[in-house]
MIKOL-866738 format. One record per residue (C-alpha): residue number from 1; chain; x, y, z. Coordinates in steps of 0.25 Angstrom, whole numbers, plus 5000, padded with zeros to 4 digits. Each point is the difference from the previous one (the first is absolute). Layout:
% residues N
[NUM, "A", [X, Y, Z]];
...
***
This chain:
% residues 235
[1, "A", [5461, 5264, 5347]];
[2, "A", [4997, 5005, 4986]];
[3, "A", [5005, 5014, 4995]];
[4, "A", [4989, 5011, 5003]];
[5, "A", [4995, 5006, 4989]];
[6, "A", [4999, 5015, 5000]];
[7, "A", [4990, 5007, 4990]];
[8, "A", [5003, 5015, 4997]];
[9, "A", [4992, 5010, 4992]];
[10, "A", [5009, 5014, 5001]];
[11, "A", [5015, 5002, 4999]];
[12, "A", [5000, 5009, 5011]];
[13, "A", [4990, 4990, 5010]];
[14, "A", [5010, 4989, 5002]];
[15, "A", [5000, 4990, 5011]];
[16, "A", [5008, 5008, 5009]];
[17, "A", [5000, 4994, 5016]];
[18, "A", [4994, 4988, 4993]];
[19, "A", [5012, 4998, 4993]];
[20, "A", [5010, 5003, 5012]];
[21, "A", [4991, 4991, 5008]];
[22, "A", [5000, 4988, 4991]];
[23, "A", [5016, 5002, 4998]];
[24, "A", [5002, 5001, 5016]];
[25, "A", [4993, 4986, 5002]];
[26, "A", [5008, 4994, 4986]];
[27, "A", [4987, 4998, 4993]];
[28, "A", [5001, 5000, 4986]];
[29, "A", [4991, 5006, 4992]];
[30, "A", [4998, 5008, 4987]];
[31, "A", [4993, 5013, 4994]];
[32, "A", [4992, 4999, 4988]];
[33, "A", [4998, 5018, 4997]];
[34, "A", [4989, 5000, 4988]];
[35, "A", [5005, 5016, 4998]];
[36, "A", [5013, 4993, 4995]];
[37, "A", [4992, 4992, 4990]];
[38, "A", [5002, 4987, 5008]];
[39, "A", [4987, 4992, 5000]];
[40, "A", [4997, 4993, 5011]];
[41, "A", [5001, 4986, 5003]];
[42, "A", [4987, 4991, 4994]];
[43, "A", [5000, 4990, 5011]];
[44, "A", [5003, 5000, 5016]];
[45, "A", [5007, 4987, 5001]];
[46, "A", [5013, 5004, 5001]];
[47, "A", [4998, 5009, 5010]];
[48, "A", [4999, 4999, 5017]];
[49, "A", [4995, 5013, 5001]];
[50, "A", [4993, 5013, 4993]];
[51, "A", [5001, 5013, 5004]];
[52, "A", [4994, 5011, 4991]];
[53, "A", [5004, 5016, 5000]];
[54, "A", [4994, 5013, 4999]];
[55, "A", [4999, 5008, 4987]];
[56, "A", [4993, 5011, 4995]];
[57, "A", [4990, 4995, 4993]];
[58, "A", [4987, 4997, 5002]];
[59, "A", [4996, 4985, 5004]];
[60, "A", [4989, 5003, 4990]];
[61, "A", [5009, 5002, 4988]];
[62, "A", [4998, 4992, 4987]];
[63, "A", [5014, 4996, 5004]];
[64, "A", [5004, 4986, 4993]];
[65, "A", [5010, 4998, 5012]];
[66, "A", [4991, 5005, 5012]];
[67, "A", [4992, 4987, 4994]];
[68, "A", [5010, 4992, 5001]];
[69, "A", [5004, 5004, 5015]];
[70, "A", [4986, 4997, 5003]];
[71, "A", [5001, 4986, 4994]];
[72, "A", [5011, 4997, 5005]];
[73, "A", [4995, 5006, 5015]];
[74, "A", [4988, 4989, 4998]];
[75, "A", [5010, 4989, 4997]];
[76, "A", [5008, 5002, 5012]];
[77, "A", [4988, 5000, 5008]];
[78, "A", [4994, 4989, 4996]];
[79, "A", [5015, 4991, 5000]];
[80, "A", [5002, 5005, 5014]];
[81, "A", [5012, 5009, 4996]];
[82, "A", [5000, 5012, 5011]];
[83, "A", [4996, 5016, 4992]];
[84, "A", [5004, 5012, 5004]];
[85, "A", [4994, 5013, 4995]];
[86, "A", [5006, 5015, 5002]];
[87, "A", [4988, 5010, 4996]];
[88, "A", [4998, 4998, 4985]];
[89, "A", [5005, 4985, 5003]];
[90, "A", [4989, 4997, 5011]];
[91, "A", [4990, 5009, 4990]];
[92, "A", [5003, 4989, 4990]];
[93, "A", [4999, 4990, 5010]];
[94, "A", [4986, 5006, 5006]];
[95, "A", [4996, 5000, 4984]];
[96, "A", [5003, 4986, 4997]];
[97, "A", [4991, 4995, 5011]];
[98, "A", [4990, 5008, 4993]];
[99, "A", [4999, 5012, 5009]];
[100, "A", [4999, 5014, 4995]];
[101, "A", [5011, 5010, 4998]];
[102, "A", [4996, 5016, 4999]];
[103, "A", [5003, 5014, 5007]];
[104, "A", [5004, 4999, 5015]];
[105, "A", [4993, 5009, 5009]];
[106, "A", [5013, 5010, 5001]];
[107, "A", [5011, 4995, 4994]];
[108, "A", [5012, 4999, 5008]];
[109, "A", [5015, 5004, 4998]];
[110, "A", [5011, 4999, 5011]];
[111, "A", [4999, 4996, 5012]];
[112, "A", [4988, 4997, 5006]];
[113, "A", [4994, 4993, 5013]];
[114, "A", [4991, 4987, 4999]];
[115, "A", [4992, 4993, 5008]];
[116, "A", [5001, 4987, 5003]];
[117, "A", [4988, 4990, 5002]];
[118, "A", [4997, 4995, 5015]];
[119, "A", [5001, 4985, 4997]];
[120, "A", [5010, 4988, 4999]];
[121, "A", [5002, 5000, 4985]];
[122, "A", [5007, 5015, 5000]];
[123, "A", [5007, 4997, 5011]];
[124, "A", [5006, 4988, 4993]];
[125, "A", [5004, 5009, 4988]];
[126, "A", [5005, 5013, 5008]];
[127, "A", [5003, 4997, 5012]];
[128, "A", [4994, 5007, 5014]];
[129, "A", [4995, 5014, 5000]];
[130, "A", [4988, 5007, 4993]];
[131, "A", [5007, 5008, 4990]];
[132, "A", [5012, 5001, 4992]];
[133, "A", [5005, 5013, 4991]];
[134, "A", [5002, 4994, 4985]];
[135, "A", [5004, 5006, 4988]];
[136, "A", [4989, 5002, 4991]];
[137, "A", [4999, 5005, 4985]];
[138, "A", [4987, 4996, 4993]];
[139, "A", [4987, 5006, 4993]];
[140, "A", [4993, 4989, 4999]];
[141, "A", [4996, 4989, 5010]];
[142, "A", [4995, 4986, 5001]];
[143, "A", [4986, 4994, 5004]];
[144, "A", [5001, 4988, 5011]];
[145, "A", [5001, 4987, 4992]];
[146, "A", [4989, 4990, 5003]];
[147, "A", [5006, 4989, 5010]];
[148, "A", [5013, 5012, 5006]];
[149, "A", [5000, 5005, 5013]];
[150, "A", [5003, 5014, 5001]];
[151, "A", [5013, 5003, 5009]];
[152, "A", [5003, 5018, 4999]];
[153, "A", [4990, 5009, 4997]];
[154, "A", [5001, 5016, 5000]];
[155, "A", [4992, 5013, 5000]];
[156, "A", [5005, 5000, 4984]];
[157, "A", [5000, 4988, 4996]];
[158, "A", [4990, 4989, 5007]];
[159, "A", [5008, 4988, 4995]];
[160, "A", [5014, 5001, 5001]];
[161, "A", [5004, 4985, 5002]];
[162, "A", [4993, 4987, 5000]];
[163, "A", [5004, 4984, 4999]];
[164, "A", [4995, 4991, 4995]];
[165, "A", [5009, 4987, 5009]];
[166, "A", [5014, 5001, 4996]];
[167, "A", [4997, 5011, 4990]];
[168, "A", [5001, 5016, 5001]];
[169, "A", [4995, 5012, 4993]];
[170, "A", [5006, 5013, 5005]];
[171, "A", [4994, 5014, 4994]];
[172, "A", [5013, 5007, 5006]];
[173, "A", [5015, 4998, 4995]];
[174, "A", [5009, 4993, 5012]];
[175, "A", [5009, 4997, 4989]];
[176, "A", [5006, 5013, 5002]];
[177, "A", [5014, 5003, 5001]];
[178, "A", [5008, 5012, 5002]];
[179, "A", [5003, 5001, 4986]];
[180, "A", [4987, 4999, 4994]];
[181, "A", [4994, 5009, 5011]];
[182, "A", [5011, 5012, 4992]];
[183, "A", [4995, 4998, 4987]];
[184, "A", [4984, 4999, 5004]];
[185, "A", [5003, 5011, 5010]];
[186, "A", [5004, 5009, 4987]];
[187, "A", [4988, 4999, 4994]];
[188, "A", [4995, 5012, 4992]];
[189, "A", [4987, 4997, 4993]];
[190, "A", [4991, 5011, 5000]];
[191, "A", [4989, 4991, 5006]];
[192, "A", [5006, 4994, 5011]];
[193, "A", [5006, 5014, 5004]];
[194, "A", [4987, 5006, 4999]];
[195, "A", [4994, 4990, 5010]];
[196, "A", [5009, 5005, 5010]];
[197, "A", [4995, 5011, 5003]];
[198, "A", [4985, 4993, 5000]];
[199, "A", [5001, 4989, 5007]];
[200, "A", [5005, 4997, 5013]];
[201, "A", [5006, 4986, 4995]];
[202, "A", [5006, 5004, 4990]];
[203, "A", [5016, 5004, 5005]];
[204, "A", [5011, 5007, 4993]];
[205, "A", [5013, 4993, 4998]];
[206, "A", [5006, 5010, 5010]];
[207, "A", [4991, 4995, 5011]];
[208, "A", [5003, 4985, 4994]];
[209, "A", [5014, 4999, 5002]];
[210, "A", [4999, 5009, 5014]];
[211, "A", [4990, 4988, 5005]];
[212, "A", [5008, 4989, 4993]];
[213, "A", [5010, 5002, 5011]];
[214, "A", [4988, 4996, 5010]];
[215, "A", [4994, 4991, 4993]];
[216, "A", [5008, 4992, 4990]];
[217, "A", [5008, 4991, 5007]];
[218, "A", [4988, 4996, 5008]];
[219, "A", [4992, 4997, 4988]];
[220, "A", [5012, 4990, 4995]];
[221, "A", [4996, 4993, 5012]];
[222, "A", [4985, 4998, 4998]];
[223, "A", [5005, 4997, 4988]];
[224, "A", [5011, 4990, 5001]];
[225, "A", [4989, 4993, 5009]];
[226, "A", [4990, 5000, 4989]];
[227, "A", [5009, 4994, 4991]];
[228, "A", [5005, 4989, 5010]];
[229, "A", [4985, 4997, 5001]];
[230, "A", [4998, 4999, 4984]];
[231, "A", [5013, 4992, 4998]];
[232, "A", [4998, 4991, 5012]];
[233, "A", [4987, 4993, 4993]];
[234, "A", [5008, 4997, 4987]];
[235, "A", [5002, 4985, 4997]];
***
């Protein structure tokens, strides 16, 4: 098949799993990071797959590449080319259907236990059971796009994933692997500490890393059978 194209928007939110996944089943691919100053591709021919990242940022940002991420979202959509979104990505994907993007009810930070619907399509995509623990950092969530069925949902955070056919949009990170669980777990910004001791869904990086040994290997899991999913519709 085609290489799968990678969109990164942070140096410290790489592809992670994704990237030991695609490596695993010898799928080329490569990763375009618009922190590094590399602009992103202008069309999605050459590509079999897109799969979009997380970032900081917020989707709404006069941000010349999230533009561009969202074009190119659109592209792949309309040519049949499978999209995968992780947070910011599947907020990008939620806004280039024209969905709205703002606060999330609580935000959400470590891990955290989702819902998952009780019908065929979120079966399809997670597998049995009615709830998974994912790893979560977000402020802001998506709306439901027009035409998406929606497959997670939590007490937070009411829409947590959704496809739309071959294509996903994730508000939490499966991507995450045990190295970029060290460096997010050491996060010291005042805001984000000071949630901690506000919200309930808001963990500290000590309670991240003590749950990662619970929860991490199965989230790589859910995650390789996303990912299986998503890369089985490319041409």
């Amino acid at each position: 098949m085609k290489p799968v194209l990678v969109l990164q928007h942070m140096a410290s939110d790489g592809p992670g799993y994704l990237a030991t996944w695609l490596r695993q089943q010898g799928l080329p691919f490569q990763v375009f990071d618009s922190s590094a100053g590399q602009a992103y591709p202008a069309q999605i021919d050459a590509w079999g797959a897109l799969a979009v990242l997380g970032g900081e940022m917020s989707a709404n940002d006069p941000l010349p590449s999230l533009r561009q991420a969202e074009r190119l979202i659109l592209a792949a959509m309309q040519a049949g080319v499978p999209v995968i979104g992780h947070c910011l990505g599947g907020q990008l994907m939620a806004r280039a259907l024209g969905a709205g993007i703002g606060a999330s009810p609580a935000p959400e930070i470590g891990w955290q236990p989702v819902r998952i619907e009780p019908h065929a399509a979120a079966s399809d995509w997670f597998g049995a059971g009615k709830q998974a623990v994912v790893y979560q950092w977000h402020y802001e969530a998506f709306d439901l796009p027009a035409g998406a069925t929606l497959l997670a949902s939590s007490p937070a955070c009411p829409h947590q994933a959704f496809a739309i056919g071959p294509h996903l949009g994730l508000q939490f990170h499966v991507e995450v692997d045990e190295h970029k669980l060290a460096v997010w777990s050491a996060c010291d910004d005042p805001h984000y500490l000071a949630l901690q001791e506000t919200c309930p869904s808001v963990q500290s990086g000590a309670a991240m890393r003590a749950d990662a040994a619970r929860h991490l290997a199965a989230q790589q899991r859910l995650a390789a059978r996303f990912y299986a999913r998503w890369i089985g519709a490319a041409g």
